[in-house]
C-alpha positions as CSV (number, residue, x, y, z in Angstrom):
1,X,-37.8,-90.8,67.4
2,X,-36.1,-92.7,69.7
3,X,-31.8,-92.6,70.0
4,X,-30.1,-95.5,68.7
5,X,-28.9,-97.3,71.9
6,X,-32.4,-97.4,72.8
7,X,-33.6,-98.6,69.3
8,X,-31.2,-101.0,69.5
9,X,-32.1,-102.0,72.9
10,X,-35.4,-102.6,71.5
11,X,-34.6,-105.0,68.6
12,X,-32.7,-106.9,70.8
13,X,-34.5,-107.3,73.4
14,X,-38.1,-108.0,71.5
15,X,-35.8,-110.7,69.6
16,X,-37.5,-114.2,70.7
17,X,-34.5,-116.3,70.9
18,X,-32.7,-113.3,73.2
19,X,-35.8,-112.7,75.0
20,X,-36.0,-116.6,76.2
21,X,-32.4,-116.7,77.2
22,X,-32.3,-113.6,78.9
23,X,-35.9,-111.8,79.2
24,X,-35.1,-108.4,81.0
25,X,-31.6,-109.2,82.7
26,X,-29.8,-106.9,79.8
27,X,-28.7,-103.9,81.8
28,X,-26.5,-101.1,81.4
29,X,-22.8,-102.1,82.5
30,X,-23.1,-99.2,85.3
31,X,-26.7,-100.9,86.4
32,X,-26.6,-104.1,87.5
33,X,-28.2,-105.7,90.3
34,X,-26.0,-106.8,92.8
35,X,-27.8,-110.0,93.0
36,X,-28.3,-110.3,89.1
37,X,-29.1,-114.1,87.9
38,X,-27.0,-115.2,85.5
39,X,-27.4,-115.4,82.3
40,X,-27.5,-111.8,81.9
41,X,-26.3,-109.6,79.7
42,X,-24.5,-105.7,80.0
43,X,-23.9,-103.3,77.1
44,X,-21.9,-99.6,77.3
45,X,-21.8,-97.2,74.4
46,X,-18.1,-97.7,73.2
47,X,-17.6,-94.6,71.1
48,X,-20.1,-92.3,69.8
49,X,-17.8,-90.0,67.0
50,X,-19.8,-87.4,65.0
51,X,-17.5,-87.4,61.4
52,X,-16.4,-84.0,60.2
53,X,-16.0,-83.4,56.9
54,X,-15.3,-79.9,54.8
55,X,-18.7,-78.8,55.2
56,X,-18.5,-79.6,59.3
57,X,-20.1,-82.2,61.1
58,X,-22.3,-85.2,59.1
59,X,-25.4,-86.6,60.0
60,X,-24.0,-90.1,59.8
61,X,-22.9,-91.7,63.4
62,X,-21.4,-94.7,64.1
63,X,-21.9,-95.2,67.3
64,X,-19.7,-98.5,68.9
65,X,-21.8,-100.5,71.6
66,X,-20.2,-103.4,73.5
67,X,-22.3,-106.4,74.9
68,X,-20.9,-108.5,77.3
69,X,-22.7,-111.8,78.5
70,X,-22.4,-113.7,81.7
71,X,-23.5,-117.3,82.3
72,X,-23.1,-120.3,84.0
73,X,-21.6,-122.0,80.6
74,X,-19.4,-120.6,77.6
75,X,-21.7,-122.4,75.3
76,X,-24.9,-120.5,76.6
77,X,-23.0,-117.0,76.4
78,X,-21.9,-117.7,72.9
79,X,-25.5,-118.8,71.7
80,X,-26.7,-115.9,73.5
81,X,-24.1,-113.8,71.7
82,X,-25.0,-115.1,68.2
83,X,-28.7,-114.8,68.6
84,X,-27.9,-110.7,69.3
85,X,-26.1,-110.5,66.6
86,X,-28.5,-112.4,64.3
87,X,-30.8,-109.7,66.0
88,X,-29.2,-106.7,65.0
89,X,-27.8,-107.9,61.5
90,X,-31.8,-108.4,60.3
91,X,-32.1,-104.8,58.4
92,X,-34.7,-102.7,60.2
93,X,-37.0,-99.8,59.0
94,X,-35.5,-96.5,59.0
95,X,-36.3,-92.7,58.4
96,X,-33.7,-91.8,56.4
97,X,-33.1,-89.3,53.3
98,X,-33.7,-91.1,50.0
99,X,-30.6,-91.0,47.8
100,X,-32.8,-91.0,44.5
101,X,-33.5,-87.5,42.7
């Protein structure tokens, strides 16, 4: 199973609108080419907190990533920036617990 930032790299990457803007120029924030053609995109993890409750740490993560879009023109960032979101607000398959008895 793959970790979340890399899931999430995935669906947003494989996203057509997102891949015709961008293709493979979303990079790590720490990994850019020097000579990286814009539009491009960067993400980071943010946060990463692992909840504790009374029994100790939970499963559940919310993990915080930022995405950060360079171009030429605000209105191509911002479409950009909407088509990730669009991306990652589609609900995807998952492998989690049932809550049903």
């Amino acid at each position: 199973m793959a970790d979340f930032v890399s899931a999430l790299f995935g669906r947003i990457t494989t996203a057509p609108l997102v891949a015709a803007d961008l293709g493979a120029r979303l990079y790590p924030v720490d990994k850019v080419p020097q000579n990286a053609m814009a539009p491009y995109g960067t993400y980071q993890v943010i946060s990463d907190d692992r909840p504790v409750d009374l029994k100790g740490y939970s499963a559940a993560r919310v993990p915080r990533i930022q995405y950060d879009i360079y171009a030429e023109k605000y209105g191509v960032a911002k479409r950009i920036a909407e088509n990730i979101i669009a991306a990652v607000a589609v609900p995807g398959p998952h492998s989690g617990v049932s809550s049903g008895s």
